[in-house]
Jmol script that loads the backbone (N, CA, C; Angstrom):
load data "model"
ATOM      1  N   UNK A   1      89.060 -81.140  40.426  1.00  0.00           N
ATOM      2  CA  UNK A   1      90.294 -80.754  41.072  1.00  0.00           C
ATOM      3  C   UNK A   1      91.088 -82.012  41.368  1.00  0.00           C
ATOM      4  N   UNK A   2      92.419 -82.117  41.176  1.00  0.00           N
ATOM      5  CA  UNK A   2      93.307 -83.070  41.454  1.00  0.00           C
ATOM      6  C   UNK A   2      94.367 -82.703  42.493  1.00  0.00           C
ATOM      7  N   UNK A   3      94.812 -83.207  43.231  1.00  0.00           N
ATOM      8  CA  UNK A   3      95.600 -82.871  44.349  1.00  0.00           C
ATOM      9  C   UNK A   3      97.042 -83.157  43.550  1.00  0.00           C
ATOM     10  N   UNK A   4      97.673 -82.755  43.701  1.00  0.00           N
ATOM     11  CA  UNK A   4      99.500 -83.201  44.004  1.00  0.00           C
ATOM     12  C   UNK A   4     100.725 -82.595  44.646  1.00  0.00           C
ATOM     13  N   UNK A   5     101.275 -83.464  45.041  1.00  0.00           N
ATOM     14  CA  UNK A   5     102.061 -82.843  46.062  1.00  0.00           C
ATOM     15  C   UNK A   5     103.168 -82.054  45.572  1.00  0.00           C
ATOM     16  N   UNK A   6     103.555 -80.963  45.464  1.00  0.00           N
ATOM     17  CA  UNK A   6     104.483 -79.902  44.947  1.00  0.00           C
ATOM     18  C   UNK A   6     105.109 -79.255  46.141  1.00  0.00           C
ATOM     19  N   UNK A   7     106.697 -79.359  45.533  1.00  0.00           N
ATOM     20  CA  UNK A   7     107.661 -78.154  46.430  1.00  0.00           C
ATOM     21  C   UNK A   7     107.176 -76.488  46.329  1.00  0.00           C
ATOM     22  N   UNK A   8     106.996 -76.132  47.254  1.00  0.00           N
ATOM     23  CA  UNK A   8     106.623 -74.793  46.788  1.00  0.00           C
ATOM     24  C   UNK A   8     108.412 -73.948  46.932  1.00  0.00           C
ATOM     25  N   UNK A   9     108.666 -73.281  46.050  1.00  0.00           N
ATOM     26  CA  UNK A   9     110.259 -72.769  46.375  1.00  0.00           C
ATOM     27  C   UNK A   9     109.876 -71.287  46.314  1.00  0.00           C
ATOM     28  N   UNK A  10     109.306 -70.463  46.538  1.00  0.00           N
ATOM     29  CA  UNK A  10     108.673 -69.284  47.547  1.00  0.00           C
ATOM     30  C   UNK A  10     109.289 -69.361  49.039  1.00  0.00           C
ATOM     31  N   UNK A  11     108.220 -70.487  50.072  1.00  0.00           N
ATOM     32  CA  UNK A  11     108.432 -70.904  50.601  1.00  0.00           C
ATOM     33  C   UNK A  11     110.169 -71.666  51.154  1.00  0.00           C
ATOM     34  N   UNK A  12     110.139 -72.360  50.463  1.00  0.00           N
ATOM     35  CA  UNK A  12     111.384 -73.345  51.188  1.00  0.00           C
ATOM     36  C   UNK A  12     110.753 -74.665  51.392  1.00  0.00           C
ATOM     37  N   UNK A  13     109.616 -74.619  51.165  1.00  0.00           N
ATOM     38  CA  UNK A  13     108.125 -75.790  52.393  1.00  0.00           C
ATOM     39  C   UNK A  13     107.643 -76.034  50.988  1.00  0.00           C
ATOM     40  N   UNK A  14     107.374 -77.268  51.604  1.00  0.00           N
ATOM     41  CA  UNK A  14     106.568 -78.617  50.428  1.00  0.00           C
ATOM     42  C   UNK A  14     105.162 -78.244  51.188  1.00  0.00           C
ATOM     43  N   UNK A  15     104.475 -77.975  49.785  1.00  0.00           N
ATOM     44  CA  UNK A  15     102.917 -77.484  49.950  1.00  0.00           C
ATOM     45  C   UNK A  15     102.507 -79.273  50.423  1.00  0.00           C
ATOM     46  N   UNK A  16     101.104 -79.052  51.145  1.00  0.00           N
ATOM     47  CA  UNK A  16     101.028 -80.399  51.693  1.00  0.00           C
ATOM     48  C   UNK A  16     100.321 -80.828  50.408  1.00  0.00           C
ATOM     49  N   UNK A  17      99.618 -80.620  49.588  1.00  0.00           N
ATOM     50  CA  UNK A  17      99.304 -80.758  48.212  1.00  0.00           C
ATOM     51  C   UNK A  17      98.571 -79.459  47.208  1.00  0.00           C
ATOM     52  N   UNK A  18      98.575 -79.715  45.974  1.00  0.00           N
ATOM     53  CA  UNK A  18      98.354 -78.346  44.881  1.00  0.00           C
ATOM     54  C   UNK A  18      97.265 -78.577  44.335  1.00  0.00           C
ATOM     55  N   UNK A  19      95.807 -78.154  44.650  1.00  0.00           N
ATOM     56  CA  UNK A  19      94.642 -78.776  43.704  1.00  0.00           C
ATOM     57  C   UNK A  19      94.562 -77.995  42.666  1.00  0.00           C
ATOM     58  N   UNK A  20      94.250 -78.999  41.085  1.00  0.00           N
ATOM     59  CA  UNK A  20      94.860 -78.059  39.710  1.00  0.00           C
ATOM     60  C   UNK A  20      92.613 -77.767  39.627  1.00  0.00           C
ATOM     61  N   UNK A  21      92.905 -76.867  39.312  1.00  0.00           N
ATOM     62  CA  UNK A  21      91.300 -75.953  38.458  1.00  0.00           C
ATOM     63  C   UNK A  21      91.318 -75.910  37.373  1.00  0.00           C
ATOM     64  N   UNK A  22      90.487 -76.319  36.801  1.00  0.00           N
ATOM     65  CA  UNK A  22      90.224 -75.470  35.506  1.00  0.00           C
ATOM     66  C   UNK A  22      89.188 -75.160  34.158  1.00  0.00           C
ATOM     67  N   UNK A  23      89.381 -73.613  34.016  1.00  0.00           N
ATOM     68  CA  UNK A  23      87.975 -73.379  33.814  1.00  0.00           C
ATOM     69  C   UNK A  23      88.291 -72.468  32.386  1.00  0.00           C
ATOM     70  N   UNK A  24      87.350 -71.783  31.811  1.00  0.00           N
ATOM     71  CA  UNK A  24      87.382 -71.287  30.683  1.00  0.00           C
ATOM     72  C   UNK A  24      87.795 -69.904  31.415  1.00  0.00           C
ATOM     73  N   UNK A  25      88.410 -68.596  29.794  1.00  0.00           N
ATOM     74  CA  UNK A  25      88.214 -67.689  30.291  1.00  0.00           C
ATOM     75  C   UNK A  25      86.574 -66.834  30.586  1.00  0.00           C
ATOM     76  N   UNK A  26      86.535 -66.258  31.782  1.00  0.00           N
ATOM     77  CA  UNK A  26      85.361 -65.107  32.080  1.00  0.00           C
ATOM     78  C   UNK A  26      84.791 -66.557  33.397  1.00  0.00           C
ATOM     79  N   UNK A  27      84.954 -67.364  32.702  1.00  0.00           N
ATOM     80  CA  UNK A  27      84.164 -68.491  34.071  1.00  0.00           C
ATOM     81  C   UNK A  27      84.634 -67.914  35.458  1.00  0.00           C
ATOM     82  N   UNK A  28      83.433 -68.243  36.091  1.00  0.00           N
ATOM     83  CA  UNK A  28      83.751 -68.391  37.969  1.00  0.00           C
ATOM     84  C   UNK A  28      83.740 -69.768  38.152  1.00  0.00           C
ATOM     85  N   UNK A  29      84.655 -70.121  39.630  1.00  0.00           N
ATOM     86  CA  UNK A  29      84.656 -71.358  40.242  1.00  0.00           C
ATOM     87  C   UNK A  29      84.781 -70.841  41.574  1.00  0.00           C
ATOM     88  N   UNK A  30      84.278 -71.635  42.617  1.00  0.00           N
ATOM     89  CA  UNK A  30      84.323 -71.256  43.870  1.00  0.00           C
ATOM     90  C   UNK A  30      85.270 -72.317  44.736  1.00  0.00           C
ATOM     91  N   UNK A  31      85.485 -71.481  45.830  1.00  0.00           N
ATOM     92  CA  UNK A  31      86.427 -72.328  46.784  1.00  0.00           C
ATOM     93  C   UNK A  31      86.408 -72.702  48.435  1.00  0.00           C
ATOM     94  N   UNK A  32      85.604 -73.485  48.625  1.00  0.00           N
ATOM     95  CA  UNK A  32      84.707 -73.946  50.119  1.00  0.00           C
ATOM     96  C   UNK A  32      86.118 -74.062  51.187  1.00  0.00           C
ATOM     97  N   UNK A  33      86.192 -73.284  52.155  1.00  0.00           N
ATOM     98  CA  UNK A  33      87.208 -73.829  53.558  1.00  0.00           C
ATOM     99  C   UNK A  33      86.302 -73.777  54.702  1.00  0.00           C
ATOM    100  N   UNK A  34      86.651 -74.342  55.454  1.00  0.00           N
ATOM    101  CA  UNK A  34      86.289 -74.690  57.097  1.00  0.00           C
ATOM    102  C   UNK A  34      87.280 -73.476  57.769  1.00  0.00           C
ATOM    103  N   UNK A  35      86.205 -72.659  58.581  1.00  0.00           N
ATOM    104  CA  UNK A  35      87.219 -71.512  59.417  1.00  0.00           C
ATOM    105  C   UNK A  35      86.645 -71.533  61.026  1.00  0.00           C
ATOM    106  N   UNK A  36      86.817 -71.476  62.018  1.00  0.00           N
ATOM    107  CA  UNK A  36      86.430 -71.407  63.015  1.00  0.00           C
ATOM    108  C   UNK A  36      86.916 -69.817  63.609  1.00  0.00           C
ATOM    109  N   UNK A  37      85.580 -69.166  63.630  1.00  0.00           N
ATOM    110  CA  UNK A  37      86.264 -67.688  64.014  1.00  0.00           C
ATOM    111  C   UNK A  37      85.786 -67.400  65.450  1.00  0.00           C
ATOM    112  N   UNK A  38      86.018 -68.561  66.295  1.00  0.00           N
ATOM    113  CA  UNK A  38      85.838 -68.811  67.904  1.00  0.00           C
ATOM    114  C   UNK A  38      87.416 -68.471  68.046  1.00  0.00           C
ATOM    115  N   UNK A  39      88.106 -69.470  67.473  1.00  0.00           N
ATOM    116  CA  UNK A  39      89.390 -69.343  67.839  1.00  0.00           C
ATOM    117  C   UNK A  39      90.403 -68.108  66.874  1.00  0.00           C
ATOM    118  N   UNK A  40      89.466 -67.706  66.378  1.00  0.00           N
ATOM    119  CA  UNK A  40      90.595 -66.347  65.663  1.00  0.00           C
ATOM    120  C   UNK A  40      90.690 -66.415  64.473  1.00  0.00           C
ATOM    121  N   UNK A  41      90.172 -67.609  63.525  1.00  0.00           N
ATOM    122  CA  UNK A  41      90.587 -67.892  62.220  1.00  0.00           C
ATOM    123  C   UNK A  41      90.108 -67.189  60.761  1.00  0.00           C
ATOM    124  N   UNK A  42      91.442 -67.207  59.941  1.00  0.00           N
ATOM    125  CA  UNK A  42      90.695 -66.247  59.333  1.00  0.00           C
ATOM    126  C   UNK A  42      91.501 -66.829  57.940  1.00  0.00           C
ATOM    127  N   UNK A  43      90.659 -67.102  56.673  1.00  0.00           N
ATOM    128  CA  UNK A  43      91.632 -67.591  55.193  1.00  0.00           C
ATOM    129  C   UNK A  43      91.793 -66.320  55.233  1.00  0.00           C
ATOM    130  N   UNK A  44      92.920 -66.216  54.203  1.00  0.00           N
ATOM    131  CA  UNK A  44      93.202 -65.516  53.232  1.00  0.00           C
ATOM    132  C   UNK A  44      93.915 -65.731  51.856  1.00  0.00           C
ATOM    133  N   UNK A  45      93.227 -64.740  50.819  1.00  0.00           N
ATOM    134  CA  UNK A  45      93.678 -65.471  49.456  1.00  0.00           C
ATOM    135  C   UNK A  45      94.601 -64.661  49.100  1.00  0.00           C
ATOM    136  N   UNK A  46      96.055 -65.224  48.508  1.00  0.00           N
ATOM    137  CA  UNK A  46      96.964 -64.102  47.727  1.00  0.00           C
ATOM    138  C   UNK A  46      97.281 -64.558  46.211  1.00  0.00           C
ATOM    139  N   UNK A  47      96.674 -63.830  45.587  1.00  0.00           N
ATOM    140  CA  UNK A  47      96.659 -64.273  44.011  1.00  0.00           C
ATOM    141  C   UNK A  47      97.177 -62.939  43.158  1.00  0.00           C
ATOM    142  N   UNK A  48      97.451 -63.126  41.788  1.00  0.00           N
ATOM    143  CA  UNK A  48      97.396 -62.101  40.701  1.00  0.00           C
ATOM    144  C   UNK A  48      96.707 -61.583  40.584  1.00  0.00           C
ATOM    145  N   UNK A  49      95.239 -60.502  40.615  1.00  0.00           N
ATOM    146  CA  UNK A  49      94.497 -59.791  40.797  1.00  0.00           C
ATOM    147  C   UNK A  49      94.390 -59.368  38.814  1.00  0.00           C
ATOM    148  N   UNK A  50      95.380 -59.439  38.181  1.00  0.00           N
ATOM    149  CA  UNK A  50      95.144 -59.516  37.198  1.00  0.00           C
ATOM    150  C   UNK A  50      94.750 -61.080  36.025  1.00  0.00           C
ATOM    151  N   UNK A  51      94.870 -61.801  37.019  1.00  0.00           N
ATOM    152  CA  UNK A  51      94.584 -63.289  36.456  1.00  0.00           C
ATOM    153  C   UNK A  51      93.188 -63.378  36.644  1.00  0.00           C
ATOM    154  N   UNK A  52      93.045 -63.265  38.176  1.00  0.00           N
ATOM    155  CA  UNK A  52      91.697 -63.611  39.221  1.00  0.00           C
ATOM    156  C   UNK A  52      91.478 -62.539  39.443  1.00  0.00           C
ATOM    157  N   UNK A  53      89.327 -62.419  39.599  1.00  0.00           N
ATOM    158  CA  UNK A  53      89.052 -61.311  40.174  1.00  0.00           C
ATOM    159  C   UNK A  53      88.355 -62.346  41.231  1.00  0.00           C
ATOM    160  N   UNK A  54      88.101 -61.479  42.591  1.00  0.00           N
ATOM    161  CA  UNK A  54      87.852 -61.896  43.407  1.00  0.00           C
ATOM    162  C   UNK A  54      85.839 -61.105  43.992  1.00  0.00           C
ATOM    163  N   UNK A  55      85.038 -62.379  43.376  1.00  0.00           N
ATOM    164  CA  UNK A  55      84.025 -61.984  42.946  1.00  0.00           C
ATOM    165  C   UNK A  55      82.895 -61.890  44.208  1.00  0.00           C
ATOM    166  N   UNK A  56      83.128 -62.925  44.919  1.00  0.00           N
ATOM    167  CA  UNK A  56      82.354 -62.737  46.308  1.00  0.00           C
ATOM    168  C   UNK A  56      83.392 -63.868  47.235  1.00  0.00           C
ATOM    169  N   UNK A  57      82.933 -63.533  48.621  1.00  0.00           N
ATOM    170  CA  UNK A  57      83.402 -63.862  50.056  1.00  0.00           C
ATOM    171  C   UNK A  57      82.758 -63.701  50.570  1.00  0.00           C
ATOM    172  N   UNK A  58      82.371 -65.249  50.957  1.00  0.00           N
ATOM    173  CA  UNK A  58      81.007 -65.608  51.948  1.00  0.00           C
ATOM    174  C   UNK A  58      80.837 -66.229  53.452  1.00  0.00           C
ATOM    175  N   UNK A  59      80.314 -66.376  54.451  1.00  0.00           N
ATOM    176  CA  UNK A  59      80.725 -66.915  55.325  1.00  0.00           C
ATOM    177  C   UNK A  59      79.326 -67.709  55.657  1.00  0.00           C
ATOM    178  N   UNK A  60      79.558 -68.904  55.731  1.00  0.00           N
ATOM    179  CA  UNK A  60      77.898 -69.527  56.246  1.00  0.00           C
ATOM    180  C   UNK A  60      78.409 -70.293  57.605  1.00  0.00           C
ATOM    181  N   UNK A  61      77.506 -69.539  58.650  1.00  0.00           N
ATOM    182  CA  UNK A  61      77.374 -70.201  60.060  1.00  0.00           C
ATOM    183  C   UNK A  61      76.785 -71.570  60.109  1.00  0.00           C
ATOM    184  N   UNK A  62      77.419 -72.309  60.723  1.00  0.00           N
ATOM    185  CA  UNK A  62      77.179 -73.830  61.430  1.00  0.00           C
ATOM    186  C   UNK A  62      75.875 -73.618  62.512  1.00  0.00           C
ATOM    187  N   UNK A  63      74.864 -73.952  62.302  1.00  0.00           N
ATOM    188  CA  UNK A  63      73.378 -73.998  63.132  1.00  0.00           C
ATOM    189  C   UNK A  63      73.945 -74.453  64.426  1.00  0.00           C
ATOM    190  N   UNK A  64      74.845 -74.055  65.356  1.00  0.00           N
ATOM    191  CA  UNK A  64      74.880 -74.746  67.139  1.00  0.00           C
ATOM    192  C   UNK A  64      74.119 -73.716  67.793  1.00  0.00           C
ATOM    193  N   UNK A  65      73.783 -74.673  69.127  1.00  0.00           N
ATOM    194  CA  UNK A  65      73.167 -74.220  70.509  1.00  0.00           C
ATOM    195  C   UNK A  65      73.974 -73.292  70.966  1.00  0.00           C
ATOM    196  N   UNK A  66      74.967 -73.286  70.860  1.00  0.00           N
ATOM    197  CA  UNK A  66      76.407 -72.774  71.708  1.00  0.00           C
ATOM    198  C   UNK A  66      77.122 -71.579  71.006  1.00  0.00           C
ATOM    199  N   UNK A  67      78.071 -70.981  71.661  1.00  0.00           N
ATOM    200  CA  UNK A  67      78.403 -69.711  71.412  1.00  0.00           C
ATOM    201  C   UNK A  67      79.887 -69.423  70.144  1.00  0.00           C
ATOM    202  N   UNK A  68      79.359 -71.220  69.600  1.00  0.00           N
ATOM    203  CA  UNK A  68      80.773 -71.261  68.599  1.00  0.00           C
ATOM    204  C   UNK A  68      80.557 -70.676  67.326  1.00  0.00           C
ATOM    205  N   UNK A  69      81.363 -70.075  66.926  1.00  0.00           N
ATOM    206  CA  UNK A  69      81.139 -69.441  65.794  1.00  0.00           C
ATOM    207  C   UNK A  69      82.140 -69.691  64.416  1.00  0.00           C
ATOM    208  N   UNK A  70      81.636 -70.902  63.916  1.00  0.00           N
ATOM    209  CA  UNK A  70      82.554 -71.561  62.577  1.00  0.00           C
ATOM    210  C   UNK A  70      81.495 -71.886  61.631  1.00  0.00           C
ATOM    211  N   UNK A  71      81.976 -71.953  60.834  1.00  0.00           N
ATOM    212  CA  UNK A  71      81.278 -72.563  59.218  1.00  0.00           C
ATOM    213  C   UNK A  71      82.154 -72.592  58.449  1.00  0.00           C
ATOM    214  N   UNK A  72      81.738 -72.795  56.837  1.00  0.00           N
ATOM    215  CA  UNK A  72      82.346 -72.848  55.861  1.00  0.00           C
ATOM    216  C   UNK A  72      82.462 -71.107  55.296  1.00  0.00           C
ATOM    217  N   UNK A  73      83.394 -71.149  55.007  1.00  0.00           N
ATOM    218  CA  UNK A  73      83.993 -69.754  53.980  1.00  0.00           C
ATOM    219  C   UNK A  73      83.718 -70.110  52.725  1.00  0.00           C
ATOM    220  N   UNK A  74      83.165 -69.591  51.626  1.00  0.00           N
ATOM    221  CA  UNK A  74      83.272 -69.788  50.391  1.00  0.00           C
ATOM    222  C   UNK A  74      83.935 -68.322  49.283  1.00  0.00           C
ATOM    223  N   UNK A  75      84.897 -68.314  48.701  1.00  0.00           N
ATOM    224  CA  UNK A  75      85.198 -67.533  47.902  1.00  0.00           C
ATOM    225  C   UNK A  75      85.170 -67.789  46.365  1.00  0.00           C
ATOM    226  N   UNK A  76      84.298 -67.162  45.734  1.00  0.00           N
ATOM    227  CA  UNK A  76      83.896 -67.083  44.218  1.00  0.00           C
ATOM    228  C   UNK A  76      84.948 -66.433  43.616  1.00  0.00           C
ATOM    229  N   UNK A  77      85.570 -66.707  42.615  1.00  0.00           N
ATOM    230  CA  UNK A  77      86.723 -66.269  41.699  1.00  0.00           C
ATOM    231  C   UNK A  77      86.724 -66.189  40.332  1.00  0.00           C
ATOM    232  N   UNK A  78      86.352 -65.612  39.582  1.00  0.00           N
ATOM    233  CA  UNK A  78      86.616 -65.131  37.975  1.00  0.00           C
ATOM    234  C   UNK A  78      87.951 -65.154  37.385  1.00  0.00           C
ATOM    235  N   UNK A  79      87.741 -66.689  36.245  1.00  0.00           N
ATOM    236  CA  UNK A  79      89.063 -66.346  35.440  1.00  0.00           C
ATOM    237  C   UNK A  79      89.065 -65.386  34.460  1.00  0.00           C
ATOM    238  N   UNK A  80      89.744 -64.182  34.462  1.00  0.00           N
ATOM    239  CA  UNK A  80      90.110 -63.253  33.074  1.00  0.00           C
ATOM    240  C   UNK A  80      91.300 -63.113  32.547  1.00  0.00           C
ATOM    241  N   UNK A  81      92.005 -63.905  32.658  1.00  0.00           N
ATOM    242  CA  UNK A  81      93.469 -64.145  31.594  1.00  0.00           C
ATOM    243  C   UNK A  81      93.721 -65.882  31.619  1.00  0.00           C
ATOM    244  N   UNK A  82      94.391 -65.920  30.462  1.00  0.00           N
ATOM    245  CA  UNK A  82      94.521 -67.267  29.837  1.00  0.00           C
ATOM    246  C   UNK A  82      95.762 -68.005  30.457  1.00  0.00           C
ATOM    247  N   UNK A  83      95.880 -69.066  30.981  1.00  0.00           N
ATOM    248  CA  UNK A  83      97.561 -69.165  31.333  1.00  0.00           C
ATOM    249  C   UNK A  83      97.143 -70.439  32.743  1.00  0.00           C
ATOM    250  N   UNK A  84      97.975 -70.449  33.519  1.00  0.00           N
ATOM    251  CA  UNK A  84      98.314 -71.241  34.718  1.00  0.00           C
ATOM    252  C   UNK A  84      98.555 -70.402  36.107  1.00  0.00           C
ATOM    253  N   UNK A  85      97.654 -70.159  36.671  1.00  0.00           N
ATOM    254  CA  UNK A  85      97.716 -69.459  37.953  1.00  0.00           C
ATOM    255  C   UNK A  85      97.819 -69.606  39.139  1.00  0.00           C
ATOM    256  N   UNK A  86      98.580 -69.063  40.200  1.00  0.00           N
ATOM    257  CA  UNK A  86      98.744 -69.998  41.074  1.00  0.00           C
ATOM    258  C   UNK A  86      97.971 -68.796  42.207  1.00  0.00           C
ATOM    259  N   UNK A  87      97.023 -69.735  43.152  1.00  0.00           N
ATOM    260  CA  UNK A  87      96.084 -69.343  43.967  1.00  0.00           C
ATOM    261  C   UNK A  87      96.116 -69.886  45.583  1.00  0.00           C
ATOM    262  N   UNK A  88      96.872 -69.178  46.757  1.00  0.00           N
ATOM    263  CA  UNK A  88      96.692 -69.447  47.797  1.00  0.00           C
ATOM    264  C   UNK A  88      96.179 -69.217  49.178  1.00  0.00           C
ATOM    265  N   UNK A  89      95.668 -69.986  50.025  1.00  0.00           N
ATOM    266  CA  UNK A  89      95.038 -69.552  50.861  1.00  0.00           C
ATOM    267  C   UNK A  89      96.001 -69.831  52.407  1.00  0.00           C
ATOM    268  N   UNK A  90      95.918 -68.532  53.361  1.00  0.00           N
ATOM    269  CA  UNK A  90      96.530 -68.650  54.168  1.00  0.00           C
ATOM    270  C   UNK A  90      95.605 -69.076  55.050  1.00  0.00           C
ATOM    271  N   UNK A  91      95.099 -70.140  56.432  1.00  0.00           N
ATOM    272  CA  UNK A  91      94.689 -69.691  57.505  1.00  0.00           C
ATOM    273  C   UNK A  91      95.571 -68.653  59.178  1.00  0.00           C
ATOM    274  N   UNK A  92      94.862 -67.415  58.687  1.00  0.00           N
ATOM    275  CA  UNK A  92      95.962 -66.496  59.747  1.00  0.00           C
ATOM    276  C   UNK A  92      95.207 -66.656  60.943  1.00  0.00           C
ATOM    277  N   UNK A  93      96.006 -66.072  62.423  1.00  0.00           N
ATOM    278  CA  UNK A  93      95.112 -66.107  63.447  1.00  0.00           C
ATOM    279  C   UNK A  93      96.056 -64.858  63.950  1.00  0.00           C
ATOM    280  N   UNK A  94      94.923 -63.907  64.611  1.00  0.00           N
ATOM    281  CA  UNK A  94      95.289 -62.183  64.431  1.00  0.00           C
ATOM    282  C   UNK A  94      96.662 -62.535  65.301  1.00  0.00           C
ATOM    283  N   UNK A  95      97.095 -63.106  66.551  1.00  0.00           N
ATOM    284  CA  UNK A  95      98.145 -62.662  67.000  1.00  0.00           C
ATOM    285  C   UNK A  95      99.346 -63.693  66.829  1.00  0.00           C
ATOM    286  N   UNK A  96      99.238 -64.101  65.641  1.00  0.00           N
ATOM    287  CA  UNK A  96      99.984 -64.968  64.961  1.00  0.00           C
ATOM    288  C   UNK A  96     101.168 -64.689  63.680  1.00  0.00           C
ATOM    289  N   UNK A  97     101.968 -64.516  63.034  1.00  0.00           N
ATOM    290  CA  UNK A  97     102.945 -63.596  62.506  1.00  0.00           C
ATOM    291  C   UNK A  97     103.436 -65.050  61.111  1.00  0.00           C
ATOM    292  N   UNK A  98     103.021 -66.142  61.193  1.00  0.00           N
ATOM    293  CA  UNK A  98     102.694 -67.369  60.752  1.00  0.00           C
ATOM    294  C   UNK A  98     101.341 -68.167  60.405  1.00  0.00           C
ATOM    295  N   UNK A  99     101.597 -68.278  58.957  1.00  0.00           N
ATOM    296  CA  UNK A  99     100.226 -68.870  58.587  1.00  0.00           C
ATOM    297  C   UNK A  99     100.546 -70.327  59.354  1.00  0.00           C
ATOM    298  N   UNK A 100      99.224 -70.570  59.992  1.00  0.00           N
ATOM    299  CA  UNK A 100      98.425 -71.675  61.003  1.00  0.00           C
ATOM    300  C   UNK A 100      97.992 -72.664  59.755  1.00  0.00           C
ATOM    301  N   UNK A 101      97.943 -72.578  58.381  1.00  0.00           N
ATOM    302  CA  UNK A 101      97.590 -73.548  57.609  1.00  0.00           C
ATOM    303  C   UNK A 101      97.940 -72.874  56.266  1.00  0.00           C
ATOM    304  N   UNK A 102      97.783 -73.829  54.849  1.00  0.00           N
ATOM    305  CA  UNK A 102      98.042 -73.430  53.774  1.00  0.00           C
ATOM    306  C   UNK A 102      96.946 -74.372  52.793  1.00  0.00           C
ATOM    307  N   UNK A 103      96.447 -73.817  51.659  1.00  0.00           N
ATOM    308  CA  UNK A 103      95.987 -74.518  50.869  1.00  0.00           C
ATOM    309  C   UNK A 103      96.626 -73.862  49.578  1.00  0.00           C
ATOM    310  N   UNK A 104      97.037 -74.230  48.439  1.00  0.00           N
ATOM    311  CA  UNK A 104      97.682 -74.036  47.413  1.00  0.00           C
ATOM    312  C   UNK A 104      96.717 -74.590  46.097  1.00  0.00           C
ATOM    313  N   UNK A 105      96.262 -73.781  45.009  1.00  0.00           N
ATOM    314  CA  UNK A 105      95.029 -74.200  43.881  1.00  0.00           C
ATOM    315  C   UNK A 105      96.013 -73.634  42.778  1.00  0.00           C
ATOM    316  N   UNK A 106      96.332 -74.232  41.811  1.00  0.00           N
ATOM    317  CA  UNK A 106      96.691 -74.066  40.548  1.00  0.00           C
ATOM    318  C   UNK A 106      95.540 -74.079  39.731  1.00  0.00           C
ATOM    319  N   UNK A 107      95.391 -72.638  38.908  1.00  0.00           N
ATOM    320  CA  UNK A 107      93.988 -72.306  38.243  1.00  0.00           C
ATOM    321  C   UNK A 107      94.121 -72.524  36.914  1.00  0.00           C
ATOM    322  N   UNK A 108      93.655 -73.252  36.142  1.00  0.00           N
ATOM    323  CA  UNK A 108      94.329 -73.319  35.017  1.00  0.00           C
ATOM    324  C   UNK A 108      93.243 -72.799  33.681  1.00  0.00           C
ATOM    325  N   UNK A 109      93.662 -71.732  33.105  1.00  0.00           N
ATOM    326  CA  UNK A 109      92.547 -71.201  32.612  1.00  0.00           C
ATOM    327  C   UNK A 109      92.693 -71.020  30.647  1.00  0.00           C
ATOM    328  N   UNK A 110      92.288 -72.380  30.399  1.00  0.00           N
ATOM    329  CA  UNK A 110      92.403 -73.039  29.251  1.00  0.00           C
ATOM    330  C   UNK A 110      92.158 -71.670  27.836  1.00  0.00           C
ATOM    331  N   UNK A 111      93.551 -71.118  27.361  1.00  0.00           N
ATOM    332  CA  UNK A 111      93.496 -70.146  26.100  1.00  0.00           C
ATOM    333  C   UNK A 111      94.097 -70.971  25.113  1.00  0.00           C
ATOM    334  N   UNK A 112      94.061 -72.345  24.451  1.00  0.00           N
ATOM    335  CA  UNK A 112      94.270 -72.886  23.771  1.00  0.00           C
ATOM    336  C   UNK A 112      95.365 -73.489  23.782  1.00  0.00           C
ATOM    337  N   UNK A 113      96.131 -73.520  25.055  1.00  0.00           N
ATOM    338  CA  UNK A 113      97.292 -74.079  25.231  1.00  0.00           C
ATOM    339  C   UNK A 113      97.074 -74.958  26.611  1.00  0.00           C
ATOM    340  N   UNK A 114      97.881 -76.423  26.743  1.00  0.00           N
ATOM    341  CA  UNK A 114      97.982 -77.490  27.457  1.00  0.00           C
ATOM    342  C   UNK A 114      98.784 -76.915  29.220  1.00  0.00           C
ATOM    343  N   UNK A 115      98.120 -77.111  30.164  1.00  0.00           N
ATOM    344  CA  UNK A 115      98.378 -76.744  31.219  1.00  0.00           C
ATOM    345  C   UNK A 115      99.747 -76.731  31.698  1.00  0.00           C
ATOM    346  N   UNK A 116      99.897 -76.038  32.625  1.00  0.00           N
ATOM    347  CA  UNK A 116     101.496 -76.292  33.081  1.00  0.00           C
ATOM    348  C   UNK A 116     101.741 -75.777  34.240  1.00  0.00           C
TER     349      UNK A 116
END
end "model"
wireframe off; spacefill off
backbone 0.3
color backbone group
């Protein structure tokens, strides 16, 4: 994965950077975030559903003494169409009406043509 910094024009807002993927078609790749669901947090992915299937969503707890409840999120993703996809993750927090964070993944899912 390579980072770069891209205007997102959806938005209006410069993604803070775009990590590019890329994998064959039918391949999975997975995607590790930090969520703390003490304080409400929650990713979410909004993709093409016909590009990406969305293969598992995992949550692994952090071993504390204490009553915090964070770990890593991992979401597994299947490429099944050929092309350049664009894959993002919101962090929402329920009484929030504004994503609290953004991660932005350009999937690039090599059908014999040079990325873009």
């Amino acid at each position: 994965m390579s980072p770069t910094p891209v205007h997102d024009p959806s938005t209006g807002n410069p993604d803070r950077e775009v990590k590019t993927i890329s994998v064959s078609p039918g391949e999975s790749f997975r995607i590790h975030l930090w969520e703390d669901r003490t304080r409400g947090e929650l990713w979410v992915p909004s993709y093409d559903s016909a590009s990406l299937v969305l293969v598992e969503d995992d949550f692994l707890r952090t071993a504390s003494g204490n009553a915090v409840d964070s770990g890593r999120r991992s979401f597994e993703f299947r490429a099944v169409a050929g092309g350049t996809h664009r894959l993002v993750f919101e962090k929402r927090m329920g009484w929030k009406f504004t994503a609290e964070d953004r991660r932005v993944f350009r999937v690039w899912v090599s059908d014999g043509t040079t990325p873009g």
